[in-house]
N, C-alpha and C positions, 0 to 999 in steps of 0.2 A: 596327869602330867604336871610334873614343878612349871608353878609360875614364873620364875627365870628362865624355864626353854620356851613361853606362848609366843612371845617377838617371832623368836627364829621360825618355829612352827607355824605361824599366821604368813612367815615373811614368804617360806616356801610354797605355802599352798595357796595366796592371793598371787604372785607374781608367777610361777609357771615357771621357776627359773631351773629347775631339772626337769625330766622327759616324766618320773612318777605323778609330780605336780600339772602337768600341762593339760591335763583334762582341765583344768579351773582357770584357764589362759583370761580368759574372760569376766571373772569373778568380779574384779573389783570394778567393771562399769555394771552389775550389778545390785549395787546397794543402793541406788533408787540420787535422787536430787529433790530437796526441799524440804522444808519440815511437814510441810500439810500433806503432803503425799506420801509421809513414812508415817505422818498419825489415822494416815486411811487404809492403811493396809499396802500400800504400792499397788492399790486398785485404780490408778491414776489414768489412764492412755487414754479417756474415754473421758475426761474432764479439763485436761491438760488446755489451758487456756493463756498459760502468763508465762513469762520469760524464762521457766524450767520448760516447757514444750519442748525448743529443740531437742533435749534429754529423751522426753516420754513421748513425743509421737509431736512430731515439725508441723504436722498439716492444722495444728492448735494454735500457730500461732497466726495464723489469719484470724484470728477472733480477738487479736488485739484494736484496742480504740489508741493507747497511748506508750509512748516510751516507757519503759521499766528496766528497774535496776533489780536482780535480786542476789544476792548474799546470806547462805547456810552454813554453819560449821558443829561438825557432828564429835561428840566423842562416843566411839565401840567399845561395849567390854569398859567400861568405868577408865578411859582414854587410852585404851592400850593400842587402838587405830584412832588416826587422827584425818578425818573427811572432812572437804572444804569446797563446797561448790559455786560459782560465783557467773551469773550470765548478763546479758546487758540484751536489750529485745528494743524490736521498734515497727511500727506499721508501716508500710508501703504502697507503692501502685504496681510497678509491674507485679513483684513479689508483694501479695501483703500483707507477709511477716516476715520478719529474718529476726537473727539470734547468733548471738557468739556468746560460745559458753566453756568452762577450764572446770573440770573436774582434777581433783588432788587428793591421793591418800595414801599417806606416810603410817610410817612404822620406825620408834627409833629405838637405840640401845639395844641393838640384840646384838646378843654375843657369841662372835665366833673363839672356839676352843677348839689348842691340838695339846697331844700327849708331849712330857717333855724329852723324851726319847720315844720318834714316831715306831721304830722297829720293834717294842716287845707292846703286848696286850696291856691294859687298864690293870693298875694296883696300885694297894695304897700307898705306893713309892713311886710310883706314875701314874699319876692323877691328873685327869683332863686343867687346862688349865687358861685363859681368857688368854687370847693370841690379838684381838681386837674389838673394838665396838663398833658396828656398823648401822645402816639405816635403809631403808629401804623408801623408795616414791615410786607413786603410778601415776602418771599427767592422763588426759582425754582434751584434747582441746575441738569444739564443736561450731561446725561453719552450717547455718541453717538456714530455710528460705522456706513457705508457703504461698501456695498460691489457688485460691477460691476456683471453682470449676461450676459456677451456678448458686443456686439461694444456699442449698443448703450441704454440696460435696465441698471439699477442700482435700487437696495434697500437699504433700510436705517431705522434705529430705534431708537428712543430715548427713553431713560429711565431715568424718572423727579424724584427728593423727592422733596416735599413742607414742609417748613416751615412755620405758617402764627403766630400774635400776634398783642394784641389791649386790651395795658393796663395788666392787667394781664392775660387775656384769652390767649388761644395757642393753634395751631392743628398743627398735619403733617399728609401728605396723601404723594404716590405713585404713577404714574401711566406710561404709556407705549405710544407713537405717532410712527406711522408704516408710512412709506415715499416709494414714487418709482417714479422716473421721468426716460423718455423716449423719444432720439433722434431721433423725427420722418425723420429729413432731417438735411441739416448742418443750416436750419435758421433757422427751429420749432424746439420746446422743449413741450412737456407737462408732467408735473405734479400732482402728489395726494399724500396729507398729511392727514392721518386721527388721529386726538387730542384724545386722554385718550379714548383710543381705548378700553378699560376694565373698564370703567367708572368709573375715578380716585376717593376714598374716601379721605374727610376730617374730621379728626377723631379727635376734638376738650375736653378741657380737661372740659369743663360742660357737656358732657358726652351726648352730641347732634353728628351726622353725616351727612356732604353734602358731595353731589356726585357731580363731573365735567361730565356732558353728554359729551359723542363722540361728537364729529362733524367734518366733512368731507372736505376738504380745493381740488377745481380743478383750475387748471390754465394752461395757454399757453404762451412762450414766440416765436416774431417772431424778426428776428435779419436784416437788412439790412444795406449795407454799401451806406451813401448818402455823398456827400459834400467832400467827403476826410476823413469824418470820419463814425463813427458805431450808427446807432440808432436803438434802441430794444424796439418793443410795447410790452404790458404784459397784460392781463385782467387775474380776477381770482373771484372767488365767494365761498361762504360757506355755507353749510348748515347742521342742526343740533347744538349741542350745547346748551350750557344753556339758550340761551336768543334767540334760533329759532321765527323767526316771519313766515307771512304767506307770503313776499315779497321774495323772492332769495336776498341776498345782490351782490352787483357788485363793484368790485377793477379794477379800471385802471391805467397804469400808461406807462411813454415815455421816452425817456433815450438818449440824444445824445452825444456821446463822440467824441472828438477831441483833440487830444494829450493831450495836459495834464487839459482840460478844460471839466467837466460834466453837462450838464444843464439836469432838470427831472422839471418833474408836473405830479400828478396823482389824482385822485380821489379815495376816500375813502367811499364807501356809500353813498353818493352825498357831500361827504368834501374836498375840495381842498385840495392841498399838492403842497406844490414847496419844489426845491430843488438845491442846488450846491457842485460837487466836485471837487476837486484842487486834483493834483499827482505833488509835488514838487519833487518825487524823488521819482526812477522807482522802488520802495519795500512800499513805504509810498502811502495811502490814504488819504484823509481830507474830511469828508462833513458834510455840514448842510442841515438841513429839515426845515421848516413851515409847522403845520400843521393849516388849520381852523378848527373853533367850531363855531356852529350857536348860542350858549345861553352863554358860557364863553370865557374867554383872548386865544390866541394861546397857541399852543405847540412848543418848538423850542427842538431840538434833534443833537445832535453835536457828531460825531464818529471819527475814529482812526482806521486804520489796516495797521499793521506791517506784510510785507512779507522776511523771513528769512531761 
């Protein structure tokens, strides 16, 4: 495919905005929030403890001690998509975690082309030709809350609205993600996050509607201390959703920390993932991701989280 049609091509098949496309309604709350959870594989749901939780599974944020600020901005495809996640998290009593989180991922410069006389076929005397520039955005804006059920159950829930637009088309839809993770020991963790648990609507204004399928998120985190420091393996898998195949997908991912130095790799579906995080200072995070792609450029993904 020419690289002057990816735009259009990424625009149609992350937004859902014709009935071909609509199987991937969902897609773009797909690509994961945070850099350390895209340098782990998105084997996250089962670790998910800081102010990306409401994202990966709400019932993680009852294992917050302190306020958090976190800030991620990804560029897909060497910035051909442009992903930006940004949440603000805080501990509680009744609730004791909540989380408001705005996921963002634009797409710009793509171009729409008509012939200059629409009535006769493509020739080199009518030649498609740039009729406009347009852009494309997907909002998720995420209202979260957890709440402890004993030492070691917690639940959790999120409540999404969607924004989506491509050109002058627009829709917003609704929908609900139910979370519960459970400390089976002090080193195991398991996890389940089930997505648009009520089969979120996109309610578009050409008067069409896709629906985001459920789909079921399990994982397991196991924690050991090697070397002087902590490293935590993670597996996690999905299934259901809009783009269910007949394989189980598998997320791995490896985490060694030592004082204030992070190294991580994981796998994505069979996609590597590296990763590094820096703690210049014992409130401050820093990390980056790699992600690979087997047919386009990397992903790089760069966070921030303020503890306060």
């Amino acid at each position: 495919m020419p690289k002057s049609l990816l735009p259009l091509a990424f625009a149609l098949l992350l937004t859902g905005a014709v009935h071909a496309a609509s199987r991937y309604a969902g897609e773009f709350l797909g690509l994961g929030a945070g850099a350390r959870s895209a340098a782990l594989g998105s084997a996250y749901v089962a670790l998910a403890d800081d102010a990306t939780a409401g994202y990966w599974n709400a019932a993680g944020l009852s294992a917050l001690s302190s306020r958090q600020v976190h800030l991620t901005h990804a560029e897909h495809f060497s910035g051909l998509i442009q992903r930006d996640f940004v949440a603000i998290a805080r501990p509680g009593r009744l609730l004791h975690g909540m989380a408001l989180s705005l996921v963002r991922m634009g797409i710009d410069d793509i171009h729409f082309t008509e012939l200059p006389d629409p009535l006769q076929p493509p020739s080199p005397d009518n030649r498609p030709r740039i009729a406009s520039t347009e852009q494309s955005a997907d909002y998720a804006l995420y209202l979260s809350g957890s709440r402890r059920l004993g030492a070691r159950l917690s639940l959790g829930l999120s409540a999404k609205a969607i924004y989506r637009q491509v050109a002058s088309i627009n829709a917003y839809g609704f929908g609900l993600d139910l979370g519960v993770s459970y400390q089976l020991s002090h080193q195991i963790a398991l996890a389940a996050n089930v997505r648009d648990i009520t089969t979120t609507p996109i309610v578009w204004n050409t008067d069409s509607t896709d629906r985001i399928q459920p789909a079921l998120l399990l994982g397991v985190a196991y924690a050991i201390p090697i070397a002087g420091g902590q490293t935590t393996a993670l597996l996690a898998t999905r299934s259901g959703g809009d783009t269910a195949t007949a394989d189980i997908p598998l997320n791995a991912g490896l985490e060694y920390r030592h004082h204030y130095i992070t190294l991580r790799a994981g796998l994505d579906e069979g996609r590597q993932s590296l990763g590094l995080g820096f703690t210049p200072h014992r409130n401050l995070d820093l990390d980056l991701a790699y992600l690979q792609h087997d047919a386009l450029e990397a992903t790089y993904q760069l966070s921030a989280s303020l503890r306060f």
